[in-house]
C-alpha positions as a Markdown table, in Angstrom:
| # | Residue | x | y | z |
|---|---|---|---|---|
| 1 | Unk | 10.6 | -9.3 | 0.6 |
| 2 | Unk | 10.2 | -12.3 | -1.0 |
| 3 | Unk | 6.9 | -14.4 | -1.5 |
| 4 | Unk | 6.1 | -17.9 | -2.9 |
| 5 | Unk | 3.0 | -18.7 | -5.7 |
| 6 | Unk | 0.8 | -21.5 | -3.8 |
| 7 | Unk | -0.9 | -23.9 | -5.9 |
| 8 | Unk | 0.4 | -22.4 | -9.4 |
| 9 | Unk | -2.0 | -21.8 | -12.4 |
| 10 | Unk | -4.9 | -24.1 | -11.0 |
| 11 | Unk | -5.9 | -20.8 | -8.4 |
| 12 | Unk | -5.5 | -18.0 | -10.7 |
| 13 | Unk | -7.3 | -15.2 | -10.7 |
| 14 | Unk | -6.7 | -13.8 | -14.2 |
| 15 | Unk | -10.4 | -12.8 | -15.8 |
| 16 | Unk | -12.5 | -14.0 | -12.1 |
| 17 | Unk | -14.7 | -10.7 | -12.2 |
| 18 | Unk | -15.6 | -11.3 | -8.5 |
| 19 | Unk | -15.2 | -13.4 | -4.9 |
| 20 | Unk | -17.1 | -14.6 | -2.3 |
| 21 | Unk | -16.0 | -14.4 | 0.5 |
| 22 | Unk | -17.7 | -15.5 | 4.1 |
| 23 | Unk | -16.4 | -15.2 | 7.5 |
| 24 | Unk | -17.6 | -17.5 | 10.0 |
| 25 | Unk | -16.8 | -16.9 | 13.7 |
| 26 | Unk | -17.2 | -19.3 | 16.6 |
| 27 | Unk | -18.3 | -19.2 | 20.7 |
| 28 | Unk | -15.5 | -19.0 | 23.3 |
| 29 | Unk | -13.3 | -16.6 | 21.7 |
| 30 | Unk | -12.0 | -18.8 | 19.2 |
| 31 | Unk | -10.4 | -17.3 | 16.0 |
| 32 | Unk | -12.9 | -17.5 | 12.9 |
| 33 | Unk | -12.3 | -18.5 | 9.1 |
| 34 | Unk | -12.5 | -17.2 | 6.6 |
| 35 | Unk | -13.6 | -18.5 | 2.9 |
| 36 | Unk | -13.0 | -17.3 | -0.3 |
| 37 | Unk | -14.3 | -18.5 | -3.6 |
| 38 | Unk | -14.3 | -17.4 | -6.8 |
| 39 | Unk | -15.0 | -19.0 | -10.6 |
| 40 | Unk | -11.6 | -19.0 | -12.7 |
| 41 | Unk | -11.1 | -18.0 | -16.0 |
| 42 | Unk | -13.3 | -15.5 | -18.5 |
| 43 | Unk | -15.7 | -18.7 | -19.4 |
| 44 | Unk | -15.6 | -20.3 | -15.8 |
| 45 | Unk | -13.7 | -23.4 | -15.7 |
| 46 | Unk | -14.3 | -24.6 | -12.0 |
| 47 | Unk | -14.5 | -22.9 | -9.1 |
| 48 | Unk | -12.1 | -22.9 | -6.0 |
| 49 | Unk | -12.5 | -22.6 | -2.3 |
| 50 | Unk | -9.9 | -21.3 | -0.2 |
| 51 | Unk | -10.3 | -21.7 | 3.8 |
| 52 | Unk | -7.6 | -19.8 | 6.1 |
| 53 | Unk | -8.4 | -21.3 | 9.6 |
| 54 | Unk | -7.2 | -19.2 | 13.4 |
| 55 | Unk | -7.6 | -15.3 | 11.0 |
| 56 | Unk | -5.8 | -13.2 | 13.0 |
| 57 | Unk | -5.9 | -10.2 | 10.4 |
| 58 | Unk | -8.3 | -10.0 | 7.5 |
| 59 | Unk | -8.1 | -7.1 | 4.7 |
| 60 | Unk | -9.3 | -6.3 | 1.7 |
| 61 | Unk | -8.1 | -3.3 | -0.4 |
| 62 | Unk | -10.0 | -2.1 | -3.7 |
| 63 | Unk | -8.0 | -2.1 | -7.0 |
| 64 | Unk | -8.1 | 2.0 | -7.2 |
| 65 | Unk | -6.6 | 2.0 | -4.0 |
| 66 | Unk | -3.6 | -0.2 | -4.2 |
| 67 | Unk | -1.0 | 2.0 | -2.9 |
| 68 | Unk | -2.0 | 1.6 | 0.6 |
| 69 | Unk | -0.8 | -2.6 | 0.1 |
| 70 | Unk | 2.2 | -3.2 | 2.4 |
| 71 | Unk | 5.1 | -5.1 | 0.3 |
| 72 | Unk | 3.7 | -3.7 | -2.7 |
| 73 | Unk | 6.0 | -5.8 | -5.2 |
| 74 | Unk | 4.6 | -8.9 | -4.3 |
| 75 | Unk | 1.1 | -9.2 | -5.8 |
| 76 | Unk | 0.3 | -11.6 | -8.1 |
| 77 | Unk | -3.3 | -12.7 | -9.9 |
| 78 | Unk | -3.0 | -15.6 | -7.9 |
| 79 | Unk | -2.9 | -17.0 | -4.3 |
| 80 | Unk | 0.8 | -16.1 | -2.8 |
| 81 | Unk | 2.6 | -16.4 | 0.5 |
| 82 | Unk | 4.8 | -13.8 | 1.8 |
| 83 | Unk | 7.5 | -14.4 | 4.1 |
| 84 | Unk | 9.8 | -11.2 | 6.2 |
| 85 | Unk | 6.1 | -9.3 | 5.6 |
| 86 | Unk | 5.4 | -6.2 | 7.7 |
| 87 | Unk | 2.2 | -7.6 | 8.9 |
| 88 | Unk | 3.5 | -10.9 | 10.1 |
| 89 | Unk | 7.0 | -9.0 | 11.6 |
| 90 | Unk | 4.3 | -6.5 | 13.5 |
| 91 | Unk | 2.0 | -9.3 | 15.3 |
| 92 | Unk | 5.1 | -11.4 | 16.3 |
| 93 | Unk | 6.5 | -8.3 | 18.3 |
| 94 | Unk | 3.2 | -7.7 | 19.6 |
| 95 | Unk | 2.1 | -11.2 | 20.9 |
| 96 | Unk | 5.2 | -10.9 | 23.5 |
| 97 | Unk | 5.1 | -14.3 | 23.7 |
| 98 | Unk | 8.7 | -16.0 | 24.9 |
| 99 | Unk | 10.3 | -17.5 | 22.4 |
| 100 | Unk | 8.0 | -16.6 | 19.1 |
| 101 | Unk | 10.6 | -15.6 | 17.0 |
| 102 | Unk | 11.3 | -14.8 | 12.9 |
| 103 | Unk | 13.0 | -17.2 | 11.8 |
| 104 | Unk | 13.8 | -17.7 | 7.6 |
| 105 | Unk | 10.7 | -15.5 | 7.1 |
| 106 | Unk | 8.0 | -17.4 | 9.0 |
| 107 | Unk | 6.8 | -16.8 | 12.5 |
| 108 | Unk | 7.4 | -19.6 | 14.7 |
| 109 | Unk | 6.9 | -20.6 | 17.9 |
| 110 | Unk | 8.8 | -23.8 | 19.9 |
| 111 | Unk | 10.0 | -24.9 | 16.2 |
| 112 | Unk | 6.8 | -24.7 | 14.4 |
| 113 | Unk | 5.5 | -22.2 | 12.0 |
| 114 | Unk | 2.4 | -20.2 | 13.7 |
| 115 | Unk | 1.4 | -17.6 | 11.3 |
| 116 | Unk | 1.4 | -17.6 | 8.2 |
| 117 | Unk | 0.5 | -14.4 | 5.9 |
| 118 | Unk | -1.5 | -15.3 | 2.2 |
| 119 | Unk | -2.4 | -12.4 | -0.5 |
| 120 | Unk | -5.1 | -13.0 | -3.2 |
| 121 | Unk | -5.3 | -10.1 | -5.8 |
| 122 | Unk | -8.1 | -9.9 | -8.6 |
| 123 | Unk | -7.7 | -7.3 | -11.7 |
| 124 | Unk | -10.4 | -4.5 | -11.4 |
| 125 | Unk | -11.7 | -6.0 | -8.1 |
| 126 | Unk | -8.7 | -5.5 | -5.4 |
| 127 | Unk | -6.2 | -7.3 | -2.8 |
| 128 | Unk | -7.1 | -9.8 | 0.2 |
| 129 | Unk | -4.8 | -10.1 | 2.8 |
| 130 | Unk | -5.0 | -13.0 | 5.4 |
| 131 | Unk | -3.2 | -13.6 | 8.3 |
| 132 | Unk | -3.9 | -16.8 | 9.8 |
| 133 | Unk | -2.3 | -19.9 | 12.1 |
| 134 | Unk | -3.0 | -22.4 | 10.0 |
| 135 | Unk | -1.9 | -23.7 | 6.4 |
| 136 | Unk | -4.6 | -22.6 | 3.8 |
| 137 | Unk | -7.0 | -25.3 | 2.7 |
| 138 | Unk | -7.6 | -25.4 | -0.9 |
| 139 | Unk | -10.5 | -27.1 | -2.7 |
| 140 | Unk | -11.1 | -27.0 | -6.4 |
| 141 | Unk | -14.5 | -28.0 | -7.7 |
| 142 | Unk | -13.4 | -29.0 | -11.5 |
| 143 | Unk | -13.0 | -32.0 | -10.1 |
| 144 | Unk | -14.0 | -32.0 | -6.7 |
| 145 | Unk | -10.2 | -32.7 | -5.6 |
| 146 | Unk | -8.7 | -31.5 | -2.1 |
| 147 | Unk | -5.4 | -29.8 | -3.4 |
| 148 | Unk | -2.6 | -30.3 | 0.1 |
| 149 | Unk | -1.6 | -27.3 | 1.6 |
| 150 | Unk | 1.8 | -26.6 | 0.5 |
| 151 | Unk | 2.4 | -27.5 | -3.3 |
| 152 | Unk | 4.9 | -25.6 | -3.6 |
């Protein structure tokens, strides 16, 4: 299993206490999104916003109850992406759609990358898992500053 630290030590989650975290669905069947936010560091210094857009799979596991994670090695107090996960290897043999395939880790479909499976885990509070079509969207509110999806 291997997974890859997005945005480095701007979105960690050592000493936030808590998240927020809204889910907003939409008319005609749509996939919703899903926002998380939460203030870093022991004496907040800025807050962040993270928006996974097309959620096909949203969970949240408490702290106490970590053992039920799947890939359990790859946690980190910060926002992560897995690749080869069990989730993502699961819902690519369920769609049964022609030609969605694993390739190099990622799901993709006619060359492009179609799911894509986060984890966000906070000390003493527990584990988000998000499955979602689209690249997270990441704003930090230090500055106000939209952070691009892939920096690393």
């Amino acid at each position: 299993m291997a997974s890859k630290n997005v945005g480095g030590p701007e979105l960690s989650t050592s000493w936030a206490d808590k998240a927020r975290v809204e889910v907003k669905t939409y008319t005609a069947g749509n996939n919703p999104s899903l926002v998380i936010e939460y203030a870093r560091g022991a004496t907040p210094q800025g807050t962040v916003r993270l928006r996974f857009d097309q959620v096909m799979s949203y969970e949240w596991i408490g702290f106490d109850y970590y053992c039920l994670v799947s890939n359990q090695d790859d946690i980190e107090f910060s926002l992560i992406e897995l690749a080869n996960s069990e989730k993502l290897r699961t819902l690519a043999e369920k769609a049964r759609l022609p030609g969605m395939l694993i390739q190099d880790g990622k799901v993709k479909y006619e060359g492009r990358v179609v799911l894509h499976h986060y984890r966000l885990g906070f000390d003493e509070h527990g584990t988000y898992d998000v499955i979602c079509g689209e690249p997270v969207a990441i704003t930090s509110f230090a500055d106000g500053t939209e952070l691009p999806p892939d920096l690393g």
